[in-house]
Every structure is written in C-alpha cells, then in structure tokens.
C-alpha positions as CSV (number, residue, x, y, z in Angstrom):
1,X,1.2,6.5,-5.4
2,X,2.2,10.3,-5.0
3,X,5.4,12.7,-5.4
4,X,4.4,14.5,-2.3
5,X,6.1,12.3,0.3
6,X,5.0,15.3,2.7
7,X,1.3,14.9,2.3
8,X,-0.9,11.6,3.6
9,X,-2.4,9.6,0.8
10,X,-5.5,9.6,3.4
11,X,-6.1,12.6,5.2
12,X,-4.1,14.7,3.4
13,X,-2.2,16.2,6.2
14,X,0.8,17.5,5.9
15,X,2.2,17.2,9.6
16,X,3.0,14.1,11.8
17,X,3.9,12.2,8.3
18,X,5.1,8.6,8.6
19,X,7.0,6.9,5.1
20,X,5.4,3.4,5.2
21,X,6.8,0.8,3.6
22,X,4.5,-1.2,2.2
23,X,6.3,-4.4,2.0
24,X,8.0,-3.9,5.5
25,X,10.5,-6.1,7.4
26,X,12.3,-8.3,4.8
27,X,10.8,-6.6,2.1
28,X,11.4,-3.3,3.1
29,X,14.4,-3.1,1.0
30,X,12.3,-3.7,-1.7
31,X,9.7,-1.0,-1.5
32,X,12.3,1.3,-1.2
33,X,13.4,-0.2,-4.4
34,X,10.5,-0.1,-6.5
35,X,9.2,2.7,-4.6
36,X,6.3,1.1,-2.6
37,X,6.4,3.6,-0.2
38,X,3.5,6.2,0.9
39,X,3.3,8.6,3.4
40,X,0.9,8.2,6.3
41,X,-0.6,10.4,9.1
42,X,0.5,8.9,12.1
43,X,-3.4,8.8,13.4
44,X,-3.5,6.7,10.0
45,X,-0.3,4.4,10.7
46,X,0.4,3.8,14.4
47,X,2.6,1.4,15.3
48,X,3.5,1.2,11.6
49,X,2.1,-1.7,10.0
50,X,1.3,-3.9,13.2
51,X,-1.8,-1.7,13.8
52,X,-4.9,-4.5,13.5
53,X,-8.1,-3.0,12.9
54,X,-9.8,-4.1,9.9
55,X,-9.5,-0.8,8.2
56,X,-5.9,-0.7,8.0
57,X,-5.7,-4.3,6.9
58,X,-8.1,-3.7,3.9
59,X,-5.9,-0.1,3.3
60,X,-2.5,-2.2,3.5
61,X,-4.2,-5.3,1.1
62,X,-5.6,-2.5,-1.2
63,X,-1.8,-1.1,-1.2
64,X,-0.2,-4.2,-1.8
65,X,-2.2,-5.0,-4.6
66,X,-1.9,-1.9,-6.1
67,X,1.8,-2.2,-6.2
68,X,1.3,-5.6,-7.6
69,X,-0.8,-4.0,-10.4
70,X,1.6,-1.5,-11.1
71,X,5.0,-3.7,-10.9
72,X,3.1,-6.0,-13.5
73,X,1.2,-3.8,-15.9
74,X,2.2,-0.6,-16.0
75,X,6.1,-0.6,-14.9
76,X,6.2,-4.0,-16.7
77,X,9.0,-5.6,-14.5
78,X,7.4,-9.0,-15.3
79,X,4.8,-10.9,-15.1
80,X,2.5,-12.9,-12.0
81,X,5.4,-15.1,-12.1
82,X,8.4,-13.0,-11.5
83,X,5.7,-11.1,-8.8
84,X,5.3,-14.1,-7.0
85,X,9.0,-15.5,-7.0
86,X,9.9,-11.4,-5.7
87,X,6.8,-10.9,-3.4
88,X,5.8,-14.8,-2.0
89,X,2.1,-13.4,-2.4
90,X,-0.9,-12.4,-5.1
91,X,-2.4,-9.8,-3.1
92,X,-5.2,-9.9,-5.5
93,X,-7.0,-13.2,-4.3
94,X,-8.7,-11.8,-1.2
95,X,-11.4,-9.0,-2.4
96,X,-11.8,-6.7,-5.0
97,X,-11.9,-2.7,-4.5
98,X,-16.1,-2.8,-4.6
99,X,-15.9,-4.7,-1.6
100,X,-13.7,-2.6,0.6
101,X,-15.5,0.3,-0.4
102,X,-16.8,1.8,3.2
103,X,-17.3,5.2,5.0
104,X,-13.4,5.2,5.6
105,X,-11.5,4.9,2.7
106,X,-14.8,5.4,0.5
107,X,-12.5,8.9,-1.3
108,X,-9.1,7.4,-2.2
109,X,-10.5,4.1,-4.1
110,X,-12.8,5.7,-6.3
C-alpha cells in the first residue's frame, strides 16, 4: 500500500500514526508476513480495528480485498484457493469499489 509507514494512507498525516494490521488478531502474524500493514491516523483507526462506523468497515473490506487482489495477481502466491485455505474469507463478495465510493474515502479509491 505505501513505503512511508510514517504517513496515513488517509489523511496523510504524518503524526499520531497507528501500523494497522489489516488481518489482526490471529492473522496478525500474517499481515506482518505479507505485509498487510498500513499506517493510520489515530482519528482514522481508534480503538484499532474494533471501531464500527460504517466508514471504517467499508475502508477495512476495501483493504482486505485489496490485499486479496495483490496476494493473488500481482505477488502471485496462489490462487482463490490457496487465499481462501490462508485467509478463511473472499473479501470480494460484498461490494465493489463504485459502491463505496462516498464523500469520505471518495480520494484514495480512485
């Protein structure tokens, strides 16, 4: 997602940065691995990944499915398969980026 780890992904601040692991609790070992992990403005990330507004759930599905894209096409660690035997999840099933488009994270999926 970015080689600044000091910089958020959304607001582009560069203090009060949180590492979020995409794929937390028993997967956080496995962001760290593949390198699902972004840096976050705490106003962005409180209370890590247990914050519930819709925003952040369409941000962390938009994420997740980005790392799923990447892990399969572009890195090329294996296929839907070997995604779904690592991850448990297709994190593509729920929407696609048109329909999450909205005033808050309108800039970053374009």
């Amino acid at each position: 997602f970015t080689d600044d780890m000091d910089k958020c992904i959304i607001t582009h601040a560069m203090t009060a940065i949180e590492r979020h692991h995409i794929f937390g609790g028993t997967d956080r070992g496995r962001s760290e691995n593949y390198g699902f992990v972004v840096p976050l403005h705490r106003s962005v990330h409180p209370n890590g990944a247990f914050r519930e507004d819709k925003n952040w759930q369409e941000l962390d599905h938009w994420l997740k499915r980005k790392c799923q894209e990447y892990y399969i096409e572009i890195a090329q660690h294996g296929d839907r398969d070997a995604w779904y035997r690592e991850f448990g999840r297709f994190y593509d099933d729920r929407c696609d980026e048109n329909v999450i488009l909205n005033k808050t994270f309108e800039w970053r999926l374009k």
